[in-house]
Every structure is written in C-alpha cells, then in structure tokens.
VEXNU-903532 format. One line per field, with one value per residue (C-alpha): residue number from 1; residue in one letter; x, y, z. Coordinates in nm, 4 decimals, always signed. Example, Ala and Ser with C-alpha at 12.3 -4.5 7.8 and 13.67 -1.06 7.14 Angstrom:
residues 2
num = 1,2
residu = A,S
u = +1.2300,+1.3670
v = -0.4500,-0.1060
w = +0.7800,+0.7140
***
This chain:
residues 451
num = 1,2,3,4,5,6,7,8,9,10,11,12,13,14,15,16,17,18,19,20,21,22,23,24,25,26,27,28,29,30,31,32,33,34,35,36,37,38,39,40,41,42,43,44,45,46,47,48,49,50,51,52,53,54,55,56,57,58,59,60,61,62,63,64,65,66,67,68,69,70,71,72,73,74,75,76,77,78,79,80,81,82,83,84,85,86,87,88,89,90,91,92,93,94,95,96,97,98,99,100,101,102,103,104,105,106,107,108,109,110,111,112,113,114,115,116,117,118,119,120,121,122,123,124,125,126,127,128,129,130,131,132,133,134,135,136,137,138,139,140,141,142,143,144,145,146,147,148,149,150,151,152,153,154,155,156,157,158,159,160,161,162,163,164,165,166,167,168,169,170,171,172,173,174,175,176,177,178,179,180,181,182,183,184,185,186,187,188,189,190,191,192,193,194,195,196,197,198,199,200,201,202,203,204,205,206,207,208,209,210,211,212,213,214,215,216,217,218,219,220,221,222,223,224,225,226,227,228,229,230,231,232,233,234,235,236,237,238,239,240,241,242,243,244,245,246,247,248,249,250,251,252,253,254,255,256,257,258,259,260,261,262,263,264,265,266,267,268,269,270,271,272,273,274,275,276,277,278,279,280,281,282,283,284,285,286,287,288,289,290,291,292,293,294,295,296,297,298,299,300,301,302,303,304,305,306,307,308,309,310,311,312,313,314,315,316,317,318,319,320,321,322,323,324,325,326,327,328,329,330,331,332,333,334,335,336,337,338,339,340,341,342,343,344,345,346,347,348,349,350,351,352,353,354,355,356,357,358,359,360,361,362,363,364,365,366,367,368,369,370,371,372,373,374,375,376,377,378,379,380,381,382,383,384,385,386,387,388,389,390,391,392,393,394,395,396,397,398,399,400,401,402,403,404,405,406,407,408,409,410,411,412,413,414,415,416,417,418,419,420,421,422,423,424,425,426,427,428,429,430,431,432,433,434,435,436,437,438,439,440,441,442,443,444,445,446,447,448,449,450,451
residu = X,X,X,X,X,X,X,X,X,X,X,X,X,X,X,X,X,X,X,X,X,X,X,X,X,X,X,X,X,X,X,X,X,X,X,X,X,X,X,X,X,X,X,X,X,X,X,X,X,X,X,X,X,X,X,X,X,X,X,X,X,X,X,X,X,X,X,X,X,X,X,X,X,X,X,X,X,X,X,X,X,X,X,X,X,X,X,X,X,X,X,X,X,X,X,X,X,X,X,X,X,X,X,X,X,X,X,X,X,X,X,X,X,X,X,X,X,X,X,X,X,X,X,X,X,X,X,X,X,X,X,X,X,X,X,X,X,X,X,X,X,X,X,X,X,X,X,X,X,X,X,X,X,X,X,X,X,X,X,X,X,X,X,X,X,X,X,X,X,X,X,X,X,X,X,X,X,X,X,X,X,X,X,X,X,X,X,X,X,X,X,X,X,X,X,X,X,X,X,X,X,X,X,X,X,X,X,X,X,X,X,X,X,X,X,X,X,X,X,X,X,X,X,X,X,X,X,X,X,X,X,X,X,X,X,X,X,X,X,X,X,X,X,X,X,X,X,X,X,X,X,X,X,X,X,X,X,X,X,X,X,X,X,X,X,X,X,X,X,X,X,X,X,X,X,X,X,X,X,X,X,X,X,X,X,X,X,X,X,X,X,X,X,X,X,X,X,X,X,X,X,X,X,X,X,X,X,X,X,X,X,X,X,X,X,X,X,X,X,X,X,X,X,X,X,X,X,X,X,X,X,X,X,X,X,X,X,X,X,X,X,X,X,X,X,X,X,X,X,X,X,X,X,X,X,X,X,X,X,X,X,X,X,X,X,X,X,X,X,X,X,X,X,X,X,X,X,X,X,X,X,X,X,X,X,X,X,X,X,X,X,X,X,X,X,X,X,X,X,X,X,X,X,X,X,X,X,X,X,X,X,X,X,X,X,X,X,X,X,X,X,X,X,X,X,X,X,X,X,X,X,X,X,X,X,X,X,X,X,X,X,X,X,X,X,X,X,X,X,X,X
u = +9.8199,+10.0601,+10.4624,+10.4334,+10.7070,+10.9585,+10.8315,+10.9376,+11.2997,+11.3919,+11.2542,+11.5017,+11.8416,+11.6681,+11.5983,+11.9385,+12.0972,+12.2434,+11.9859,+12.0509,+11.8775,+11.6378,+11.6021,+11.9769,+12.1183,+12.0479,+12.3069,+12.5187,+12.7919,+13.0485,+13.1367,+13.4461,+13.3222,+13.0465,+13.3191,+13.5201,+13.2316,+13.1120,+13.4620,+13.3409,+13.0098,+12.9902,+12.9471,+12.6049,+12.4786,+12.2749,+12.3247,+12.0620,+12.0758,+11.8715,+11.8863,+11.6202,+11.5313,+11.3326,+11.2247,+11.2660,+11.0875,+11.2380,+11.1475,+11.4993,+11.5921,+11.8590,+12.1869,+12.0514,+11.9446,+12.2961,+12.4219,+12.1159,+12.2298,+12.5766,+12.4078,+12.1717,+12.5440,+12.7120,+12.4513,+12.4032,+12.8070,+12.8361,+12.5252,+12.5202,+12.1882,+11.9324,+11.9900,+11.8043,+11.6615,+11.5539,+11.3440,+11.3045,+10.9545,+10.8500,+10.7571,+10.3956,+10.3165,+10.4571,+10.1493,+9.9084,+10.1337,+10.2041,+9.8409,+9.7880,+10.0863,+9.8930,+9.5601,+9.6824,+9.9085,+10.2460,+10.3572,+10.7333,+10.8711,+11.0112,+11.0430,+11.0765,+10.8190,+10.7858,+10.6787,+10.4300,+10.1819,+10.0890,+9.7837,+9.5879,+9.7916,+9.8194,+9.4297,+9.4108,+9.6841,+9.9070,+10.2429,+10.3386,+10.3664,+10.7398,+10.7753,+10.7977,+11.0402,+11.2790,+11.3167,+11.3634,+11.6205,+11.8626,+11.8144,+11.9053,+11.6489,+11.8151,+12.0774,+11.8363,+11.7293,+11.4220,+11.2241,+11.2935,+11.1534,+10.8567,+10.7684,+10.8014,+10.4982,+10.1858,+9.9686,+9.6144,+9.7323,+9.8870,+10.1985,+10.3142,+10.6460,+10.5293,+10.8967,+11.2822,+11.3760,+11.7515,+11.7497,+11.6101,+11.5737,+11.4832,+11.5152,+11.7875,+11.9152,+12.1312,+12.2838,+12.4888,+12.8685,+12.9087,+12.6017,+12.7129,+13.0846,+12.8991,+12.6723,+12.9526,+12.8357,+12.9745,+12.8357,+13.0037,+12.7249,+12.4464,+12.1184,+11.9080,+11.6043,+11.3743,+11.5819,+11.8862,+11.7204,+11.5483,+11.8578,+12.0283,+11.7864,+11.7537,+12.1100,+12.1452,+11.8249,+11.8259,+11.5566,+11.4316,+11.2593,+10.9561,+11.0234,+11.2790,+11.5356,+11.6856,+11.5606,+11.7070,+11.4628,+11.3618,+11.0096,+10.7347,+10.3557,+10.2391,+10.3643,+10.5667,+10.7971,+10.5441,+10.3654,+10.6554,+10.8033,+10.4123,+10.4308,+10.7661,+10.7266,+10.3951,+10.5418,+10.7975,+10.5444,+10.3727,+10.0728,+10.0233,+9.8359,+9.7324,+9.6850,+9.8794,+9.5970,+9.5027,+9.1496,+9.1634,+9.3166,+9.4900,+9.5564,+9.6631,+9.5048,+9.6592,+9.9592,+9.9242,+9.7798,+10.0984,+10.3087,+10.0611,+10.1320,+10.4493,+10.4929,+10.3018,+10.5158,+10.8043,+10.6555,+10.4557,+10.6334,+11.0030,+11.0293,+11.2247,+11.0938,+10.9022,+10.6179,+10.7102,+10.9813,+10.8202,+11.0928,+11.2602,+11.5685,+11.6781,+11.6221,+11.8485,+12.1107,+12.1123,+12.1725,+11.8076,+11.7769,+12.0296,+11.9011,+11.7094,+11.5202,+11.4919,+11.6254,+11.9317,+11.7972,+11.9838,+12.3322,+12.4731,+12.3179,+12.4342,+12.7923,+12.8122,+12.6841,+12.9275,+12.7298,+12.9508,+12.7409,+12.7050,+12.4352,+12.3564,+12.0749,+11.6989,+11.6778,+11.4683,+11.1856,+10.9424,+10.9504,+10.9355,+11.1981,+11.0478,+11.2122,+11.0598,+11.0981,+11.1015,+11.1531,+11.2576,+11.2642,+11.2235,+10.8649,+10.7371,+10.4425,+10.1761,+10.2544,+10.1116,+10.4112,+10.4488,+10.7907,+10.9690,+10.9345,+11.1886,+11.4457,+11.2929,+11.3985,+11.7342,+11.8170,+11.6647,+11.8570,+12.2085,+12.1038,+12.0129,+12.3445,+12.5680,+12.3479,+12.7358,+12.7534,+12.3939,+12.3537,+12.6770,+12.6383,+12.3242,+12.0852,+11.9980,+12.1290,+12.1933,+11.8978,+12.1784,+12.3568,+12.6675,+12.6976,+12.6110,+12.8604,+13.1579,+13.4555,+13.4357,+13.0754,+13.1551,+13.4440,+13.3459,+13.0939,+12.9948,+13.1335,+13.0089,+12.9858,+12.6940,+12.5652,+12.6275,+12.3225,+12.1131,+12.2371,+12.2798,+11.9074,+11.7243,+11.8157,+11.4785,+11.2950,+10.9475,+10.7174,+10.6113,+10.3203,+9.9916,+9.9380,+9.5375,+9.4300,+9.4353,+9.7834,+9.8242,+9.5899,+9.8427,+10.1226,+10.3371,+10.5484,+10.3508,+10.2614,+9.9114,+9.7302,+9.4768,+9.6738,+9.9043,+9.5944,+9.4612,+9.8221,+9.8480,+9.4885,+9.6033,+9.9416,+9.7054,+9.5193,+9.1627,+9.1330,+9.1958,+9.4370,+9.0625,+8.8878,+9.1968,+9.2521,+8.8985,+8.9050,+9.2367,+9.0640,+8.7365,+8.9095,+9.1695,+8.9177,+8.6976,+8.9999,+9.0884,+8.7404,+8.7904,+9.0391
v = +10.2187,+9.9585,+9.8898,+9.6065,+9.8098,+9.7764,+9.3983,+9.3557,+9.4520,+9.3536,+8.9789,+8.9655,+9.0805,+8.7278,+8.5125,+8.5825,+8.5072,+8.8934,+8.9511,+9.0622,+8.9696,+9.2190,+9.4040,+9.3054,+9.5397,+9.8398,+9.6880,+9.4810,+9.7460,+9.7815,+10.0539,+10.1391,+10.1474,+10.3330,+10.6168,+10.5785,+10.6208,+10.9235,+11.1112,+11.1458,+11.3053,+11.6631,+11.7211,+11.7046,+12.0984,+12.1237,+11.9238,+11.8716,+11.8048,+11.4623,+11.2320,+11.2215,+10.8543,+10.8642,+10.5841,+10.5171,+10.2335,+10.1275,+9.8604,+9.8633,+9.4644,+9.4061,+9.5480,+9.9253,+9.8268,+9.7424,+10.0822,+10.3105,+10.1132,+10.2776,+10.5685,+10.5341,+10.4014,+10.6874,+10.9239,+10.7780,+10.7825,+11.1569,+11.2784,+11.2086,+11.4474,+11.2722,+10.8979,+10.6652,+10.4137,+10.1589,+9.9000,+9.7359,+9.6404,+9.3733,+9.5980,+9.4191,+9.5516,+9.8833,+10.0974,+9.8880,+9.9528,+10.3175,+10.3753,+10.1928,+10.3591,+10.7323,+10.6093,+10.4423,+10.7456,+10.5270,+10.5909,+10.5990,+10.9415,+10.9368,+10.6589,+10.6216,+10.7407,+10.7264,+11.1056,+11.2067,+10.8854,+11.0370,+11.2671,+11.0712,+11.0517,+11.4303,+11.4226,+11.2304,+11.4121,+11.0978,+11.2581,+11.5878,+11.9033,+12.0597,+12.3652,+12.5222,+12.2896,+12.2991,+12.7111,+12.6422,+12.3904,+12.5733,+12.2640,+12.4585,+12.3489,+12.5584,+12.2814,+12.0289,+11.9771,+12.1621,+11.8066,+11.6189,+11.9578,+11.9516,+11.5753,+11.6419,+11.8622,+11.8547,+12.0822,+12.0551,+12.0788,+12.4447,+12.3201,+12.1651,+11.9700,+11.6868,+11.4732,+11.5834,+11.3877,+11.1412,+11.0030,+11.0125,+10.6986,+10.5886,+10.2908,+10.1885,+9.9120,+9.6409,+9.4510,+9.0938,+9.1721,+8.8204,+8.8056,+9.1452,+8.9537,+8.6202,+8.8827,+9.0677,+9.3620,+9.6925,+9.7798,+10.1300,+10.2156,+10.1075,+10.1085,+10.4231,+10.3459,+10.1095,+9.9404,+9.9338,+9.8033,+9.5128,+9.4487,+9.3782,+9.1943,+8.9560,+8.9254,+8.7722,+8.5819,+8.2177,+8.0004,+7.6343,+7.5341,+7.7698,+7.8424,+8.1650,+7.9920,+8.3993,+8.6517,+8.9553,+9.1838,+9.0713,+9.0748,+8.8979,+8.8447,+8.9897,+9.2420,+9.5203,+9.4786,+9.4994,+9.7587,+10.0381,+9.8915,+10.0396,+10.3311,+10.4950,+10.3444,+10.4844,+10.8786,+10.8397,+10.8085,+11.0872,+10.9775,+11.1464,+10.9458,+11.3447,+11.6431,+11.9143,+12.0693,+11.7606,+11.8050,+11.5371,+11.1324,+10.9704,+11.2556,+11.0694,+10.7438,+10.6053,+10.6150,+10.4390,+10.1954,+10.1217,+10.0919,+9.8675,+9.6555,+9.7175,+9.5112,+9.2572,+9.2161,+9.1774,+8.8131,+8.7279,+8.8926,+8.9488,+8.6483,+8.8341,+8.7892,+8.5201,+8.5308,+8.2379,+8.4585,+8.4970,+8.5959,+8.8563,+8.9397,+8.6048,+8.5244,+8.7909,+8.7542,+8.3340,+8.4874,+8.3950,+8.7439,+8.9679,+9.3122,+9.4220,+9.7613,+9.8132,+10.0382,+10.1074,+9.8781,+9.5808,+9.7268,+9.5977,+9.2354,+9.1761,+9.3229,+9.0581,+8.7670,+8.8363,+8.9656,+9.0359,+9.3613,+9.7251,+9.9958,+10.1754,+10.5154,+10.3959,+10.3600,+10.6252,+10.4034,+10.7488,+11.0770,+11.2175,+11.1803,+11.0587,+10.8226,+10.7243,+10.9206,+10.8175,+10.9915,+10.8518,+11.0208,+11.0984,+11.1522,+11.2562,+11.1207,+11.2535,+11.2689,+11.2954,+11.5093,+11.7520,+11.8698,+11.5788,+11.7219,+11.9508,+11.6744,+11.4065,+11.7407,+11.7644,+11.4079,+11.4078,+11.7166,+11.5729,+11.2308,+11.4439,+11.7010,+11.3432,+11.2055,+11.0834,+10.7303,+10.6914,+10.8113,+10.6481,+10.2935,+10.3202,+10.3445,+10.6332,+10.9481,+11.2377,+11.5028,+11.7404,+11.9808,+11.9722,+11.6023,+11.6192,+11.8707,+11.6624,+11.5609,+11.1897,+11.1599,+10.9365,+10.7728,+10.6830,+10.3686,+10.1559,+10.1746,+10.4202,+10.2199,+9.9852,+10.3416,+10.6150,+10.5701,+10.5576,+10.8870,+11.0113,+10.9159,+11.1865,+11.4502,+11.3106,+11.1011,+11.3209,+11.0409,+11.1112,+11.0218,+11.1620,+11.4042,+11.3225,+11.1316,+10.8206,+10.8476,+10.4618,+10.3451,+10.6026,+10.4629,+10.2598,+10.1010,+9.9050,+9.4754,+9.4326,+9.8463,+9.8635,+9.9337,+9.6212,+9.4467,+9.5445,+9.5330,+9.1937,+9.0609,+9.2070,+9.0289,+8.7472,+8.7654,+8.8253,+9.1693,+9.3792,+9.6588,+9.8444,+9.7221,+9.8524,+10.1679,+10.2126,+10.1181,+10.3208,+10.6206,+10.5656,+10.4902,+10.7721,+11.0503,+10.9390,+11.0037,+11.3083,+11.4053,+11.3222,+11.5237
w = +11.7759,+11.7812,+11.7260,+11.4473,+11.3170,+11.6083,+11.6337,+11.2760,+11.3297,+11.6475,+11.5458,+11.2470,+11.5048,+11.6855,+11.3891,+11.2543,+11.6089,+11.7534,+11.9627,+12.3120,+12.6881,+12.6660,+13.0415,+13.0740,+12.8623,+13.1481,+13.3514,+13.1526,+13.0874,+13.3605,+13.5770,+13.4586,+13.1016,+13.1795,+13.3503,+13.0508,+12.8125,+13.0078,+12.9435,+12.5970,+12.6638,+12.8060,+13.1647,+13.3269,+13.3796,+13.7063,+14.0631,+14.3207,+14.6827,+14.6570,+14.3356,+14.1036,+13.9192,+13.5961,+13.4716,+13.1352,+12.9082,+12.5847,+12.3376,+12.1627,+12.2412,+11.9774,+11.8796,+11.8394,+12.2471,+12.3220,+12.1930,+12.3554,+12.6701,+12.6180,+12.6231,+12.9159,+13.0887,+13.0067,+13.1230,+13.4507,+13.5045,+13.4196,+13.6529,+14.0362,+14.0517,+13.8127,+13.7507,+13.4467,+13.5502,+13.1687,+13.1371,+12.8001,+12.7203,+12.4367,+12.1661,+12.1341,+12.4866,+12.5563,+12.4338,+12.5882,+12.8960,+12.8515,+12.8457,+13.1484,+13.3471,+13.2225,+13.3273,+13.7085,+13.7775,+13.7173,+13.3704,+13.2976,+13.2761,+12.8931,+12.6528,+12.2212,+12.0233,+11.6171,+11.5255,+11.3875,+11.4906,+11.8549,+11.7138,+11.9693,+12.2466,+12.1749,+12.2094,+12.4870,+12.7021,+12.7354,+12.6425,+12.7191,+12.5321,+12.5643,+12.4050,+12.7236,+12.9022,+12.5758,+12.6523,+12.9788,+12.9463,+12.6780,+12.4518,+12.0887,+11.8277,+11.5969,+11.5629,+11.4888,+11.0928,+10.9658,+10.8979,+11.2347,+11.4112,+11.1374,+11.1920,+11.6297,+11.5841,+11.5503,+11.4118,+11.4686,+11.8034,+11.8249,+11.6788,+11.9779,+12.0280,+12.1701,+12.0538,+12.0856,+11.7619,+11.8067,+11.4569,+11.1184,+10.8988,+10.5564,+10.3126,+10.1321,+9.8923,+10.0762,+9.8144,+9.8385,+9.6860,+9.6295,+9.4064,+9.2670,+9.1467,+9.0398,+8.7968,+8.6253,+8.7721,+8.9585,+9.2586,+9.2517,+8.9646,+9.1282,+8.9299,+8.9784,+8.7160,+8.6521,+8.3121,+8.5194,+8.8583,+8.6381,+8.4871,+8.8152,+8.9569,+8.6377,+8.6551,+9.0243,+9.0207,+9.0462,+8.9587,+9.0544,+8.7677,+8.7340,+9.0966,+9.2019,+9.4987,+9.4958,+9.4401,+9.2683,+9.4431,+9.8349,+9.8405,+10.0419,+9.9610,+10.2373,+10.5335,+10.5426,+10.2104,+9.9397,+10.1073,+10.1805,+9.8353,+9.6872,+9.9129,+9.7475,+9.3968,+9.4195,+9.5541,+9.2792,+9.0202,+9.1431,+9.3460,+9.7283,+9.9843,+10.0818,+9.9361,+10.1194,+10.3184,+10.4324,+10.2636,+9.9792,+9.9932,+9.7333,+9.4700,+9.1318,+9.1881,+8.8507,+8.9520,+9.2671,+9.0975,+8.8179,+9.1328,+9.2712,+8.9038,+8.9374,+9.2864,+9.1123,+8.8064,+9.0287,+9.0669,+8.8184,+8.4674,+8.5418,+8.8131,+9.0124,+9.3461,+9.4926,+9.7555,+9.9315,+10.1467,+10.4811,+10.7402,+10.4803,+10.7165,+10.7436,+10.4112,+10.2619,+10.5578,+10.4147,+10.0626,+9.9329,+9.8282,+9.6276,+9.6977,+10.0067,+10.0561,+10.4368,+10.6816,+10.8714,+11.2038,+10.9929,+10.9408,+11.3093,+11.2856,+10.9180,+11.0070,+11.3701,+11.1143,+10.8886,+10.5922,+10.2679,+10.1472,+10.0654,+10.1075,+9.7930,+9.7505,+9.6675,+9.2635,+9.1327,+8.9392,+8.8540,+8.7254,+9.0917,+9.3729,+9.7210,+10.0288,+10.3276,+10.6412,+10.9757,+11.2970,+11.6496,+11.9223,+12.2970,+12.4221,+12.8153,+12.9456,+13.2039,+13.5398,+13.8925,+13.9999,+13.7382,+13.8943,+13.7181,+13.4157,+13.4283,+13.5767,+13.2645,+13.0534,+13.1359,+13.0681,+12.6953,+12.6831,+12.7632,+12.5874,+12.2648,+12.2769,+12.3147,+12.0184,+11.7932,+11.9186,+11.8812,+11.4931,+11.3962,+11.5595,+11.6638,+11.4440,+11.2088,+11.0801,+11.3431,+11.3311,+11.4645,+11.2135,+11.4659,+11.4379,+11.0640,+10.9919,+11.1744,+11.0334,+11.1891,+11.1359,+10.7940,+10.9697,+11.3501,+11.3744,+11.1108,+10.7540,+10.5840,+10.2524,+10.4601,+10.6536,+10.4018,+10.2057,+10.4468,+10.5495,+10.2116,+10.1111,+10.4073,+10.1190,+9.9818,+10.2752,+10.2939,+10.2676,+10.6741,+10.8855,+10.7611,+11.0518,+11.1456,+11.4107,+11.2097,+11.1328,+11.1314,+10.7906,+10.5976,+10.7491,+10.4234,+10.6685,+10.8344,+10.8485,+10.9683,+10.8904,+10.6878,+10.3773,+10.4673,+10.4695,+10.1467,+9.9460,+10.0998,+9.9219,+9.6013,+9.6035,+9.6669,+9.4091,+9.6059,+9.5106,+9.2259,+9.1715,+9.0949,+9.4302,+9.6168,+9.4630,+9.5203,+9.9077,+9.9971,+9.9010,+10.0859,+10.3778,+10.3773,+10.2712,+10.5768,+10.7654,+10.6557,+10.7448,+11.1051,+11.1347
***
C-alpha cells in the first residue's frame, strides 16, 4: 500500500512555493500561542502522576501540516499529563516505516490513516482495533456522521473500528474568476450538466494553433486526474466498480466505458484539455487551466499565492448522482506496552472533540454533527465561497474504498494503481477502451474473490 495520494498533494503546496520545513512545524509555534490557542479548546479530562509521551508520525508537510501543528500545539499546552510528541515523515516512506516500527517493537503510537484502505493492516494486526477503548474513553460516536463511522470500519473483520475519522473530503470544481469575466460568463450559475460544462469549458479555452495553451477543463494524460475524472463520470452514468455484496466487479461495464470516451473526447473532439499538463497544480495555479476538479488540500496554497477563484459543486454529467469520498483519520498501531493505549486514546479523543480549526482551515469538512451544525462553521476559516462546495458536495460523496483486501486496484484516486495504469495506456492510445474494460473486470473480480 502506498501514499501516492498524499505525495501528490503535498508536492503541488511545494511546486507552487507554500510549502513548509517539514519536521519543523512540531515546534515552530510559540509558547505563548500555543497557551493562547489552548484557551479555545476544552480542558484536558484526566491527570497522571508521571507524563506520558506518544509519539505521533504524520506525513502532512504543507499548509494542512502547519494547521494540524496548531493542533498538536494546542494539545500539548492544555495537558501536563500526556504530551505529543510529531514527527512528519515524507509521505513516500511512512508505510514502509510504520511496518517496520510494528515488526521491531517501535512503532509510533497513532498517526493518519485514509479509511477504508487498512483491510491488510487489519489482517496483519498492525493497527489496532478500538471499539473497546472508544467506550472506555466517553468519545460520543453518536456525534460523528453515519458515513465517516461506516468508512472507519471494517467488516470482514467483525466490524471493527479500526479509525476515529477528523475529516471527510471530496472533489470539487475550482474555477479561475478571471477566465470566468474574460468568457462572459456567471460563476454564480455554475454548469451542472454535460451541455453546460462543455459550454464553459469551450468558452475559456485558448488554443495555440492546433495546440490548447488553456485548458477549459484541467486534465493530464496520465496520473491521478483522468483517472478520478473516469471514476465519478463513470458512477454518474451508472456503472459500480462493485456490486453491493461485494460478490461481482464492474456491474454496467458500458457505461464505464462512455466515461472512459468521454475523458478521451475531452482531448481529442472538443479540444478542451490537453495531455501535455504534467504538474496539474501548478499549471492551474499559473492560469493554464480554467477549471480544476480536485480536492480541498489546494484551497490554503491557492489562497497564500494569491489565486483569484471560486469553488463550485461537481457538475452532474449522468443520470445518477455520485462524488468521491474520502476519509482521514486517526489510527493506533501495535504496541509492546499495551497500557499506552488508553493514554494514545485520550489524545485522539481531545484532538477529535477540538476538531473546528481543523475542518475549517485545515483541510476537509468536520465528520462531527456539533461542528456541522455551528453557527460559525460557514464563517470561521477559509471563505466559504472557495470551501463551501467542498463541504456542500459530502451530501453525495459515496464513491469509498472497495472494502477487500485489495482495496488499492479499486481505488479511483490514485497515480500509479493498477487502474491508473491502465486509464493512463488508454489516454495513450496503447490500449483500447475494449482491452481495458475487459482487464478492470478481470482484475477486480479476482479481487473480490480473495476476499
């Protein structure tokens, strides 16, 4: 398993230049904001006679690390019984090392997990089941929403909690106002079909000669963006990667394969998009692209660079409405000294209940009705019109890990999976729509067979 994804996101806060010194974030906060910040939290629940450190790995190295820093800060400022002690970890290592901390007896006591991709680390005992040390903390998962709980468990394996979920994310449309005012258009109707998305796009596309110099839609030939762009189109027009008892792959093959044509005619009929992008972040944040479907990891490095733009819902391009979910979250790993558990369950307790700062500045929406249900959740942090939609859009984000032990070849957002892989060959031209439609199957109903 690997975190191509985190890679991904964190490199574009770099390329774009908002990217922070790594392992320095722990400690760059001073003291006195760290006191201040912890006056807004609530007050730590137990004390000890000795201190407790847990160490903590994180791979969040850009501005979303600067914020769970804050948090980490404010923690550590309100608790003189249990103190956090964070490393960050380059995303491209911190399985490997995980693993290797489980196996030698020296793993960190908690760190970020994606849910619903663990089924083998679930298997192989490398992160903890919590069910029990949720009751016996007083954490309230009644509070938290029905799908983060849903996505935290896992079950071929007793239904276990094996993740206390922070935030919730899908995809949105980013969209460049300036573009928007040079096209005539309004972004406060935002296109939500496939006429009206088309029209858009044609609208704020440039070309070079033959060649598109900006595109309407931001799309890549290879890597992540065509295949999470297949993934949804491909839910919206009503194919499923899974039947719901997990029996059969790839129910309604002909539809996956019109989104699949549909990627394609992004480039090669309505000249929309162009494959030569290869660094997609930068390239939108440098105005080569007009619209951008990603995630709500961009929102802080766009706002620092000084980004003109808005955040509009996913257009609805099928018959079916579908987003892409994905969960964060908190996740224990094995220990030696099984009494730290309770201690590591505290802190994701307290870092959980003070969850605001992190789901409004942060990164994605709060998986907490309380925070949801605030009055300043739409006015604290970032704007809402470049954060609302991201929030607004978990009404229909179900497109979740396939939970099997093979989690990853489902996964649509992904680089360098299998199904990246075979997307990437068709956007190529060295396989067709046929061969891959053919191949995803295969592959997935083997999966499903292993169970």
């Amino acid at each position: 398993m690997t975190n191509k994804r985190t890679l991904n996101r964190r490199q574009f806060l770099k390329n774009i230049g908002v990217a922070t010194a790594g392992t320095a974030i722990a400690t760059a906060l001073p003291a006195v904001a760290g006191a201040q910040a912890a006056r807004k939290f609530y007050a730590p629940t137990l004390l000890r006679q000795t201190t407790i450190e847990l160490n903590h790995w994180s791979w969040l190295v850009a501005s979303d690390g600067e914020v769970w820093g804050q948090m980490i800060e404010a923690f550590n400022a309100a608790h003189t019984d249990i103190q956090i002690k964070m490393d960050v970890i380059n995303p491209d290592d911190i399985n490997t090392k995980i693993l290797a901390g489980v196996a030698a007896g020296q793993a960190p006591d908690f760190g970020w997990g994606t849910g619903g991709l663990r089924s083998q680390w679930v298997a192989d005992g490398v992160v903890v089941p919590m069910d029990d040390l949720i009751a016996k903390s007083g954490l309230d998962l009644t509070d938290f929403t029905e799908s983060s709980l849903r996505v935290s468990r896992y079950p071929k394996f007793n239904n276990g909690t094996y993740m206390i979920p922070m935030d919730a994310m899908t995809l949105a449309m980013e969209v460049n106002l300036d573009h928007v005012a040079e096209a005539g258009l309004d972004i406060s109707q935002p296109p939500n079909s496939n006429e009206a998305l088309l029209e858009w796009a044609k609208a704020m596309t440039k070309m070079d000669g033959d060649k598109v110099s900006r595109s309407g839609i931001m799309m890549t030939g290879s890597g992540v963006q065509p295949t999470v762009t297949w993934g949804i189109v491909s839910a919206q027009m009503g194919f499923k990667r899974a039947s719901d008892d997990l029996k059969t792959a790839a129910i309604n093959p002909e539809a996956g394969a019109a989104a699949m044509q549909w990627v394609l005619d992004l480039f090669d009929t309505h000249k929309v998009s162009t494959r030569d992008v290869t660094d997609r972040y930068k390239a939108f944040g440098t105005g080569e692209g007009s619209t951008f479907w990603t995630g709500p990891w961009t929102i802080a490095g766009y706002i620092e660079q000084g980004l003109n733009f808005a955040t509009v819902p996913f257009p609805q391009l099928g018959p079916e409405k579908h987003g892409y979910f994905e969960l964060g979250g908190l996740e224990m790993y094995a220990q030696q000294d099984t009494g730290r558990y309770e201690a590591t369950m505290e802190a994701i307790k307290w870092l959980s209940d003070n969850s605001f700062l992190w789901t409004t500045k942060g990164r994605g929406a709060a998986v907490r009705n309380s925070i949801l249900s605030r009055e300043d959740y739409q006015t604290e942090g970032h704007p809402w019109a470049v954060r609302g939609a991201f929030i607004d859009g978990m009404e229909v984000a179900d497109l979740a890990p396939i939970p099997v032990l093979n989690a990853d070849d489902f996964e649509i957002y992904s680089g360098g999976n299998f199904l990246a892989t075979t997307i990437a060959a068709v956007v190529a031209g060295e396989k067709t729509i046929d061969q891959m439609m053919t191949e995803v199957a295969e592959k997935w109903q083997a999966d499903l067979d292993i169970g």
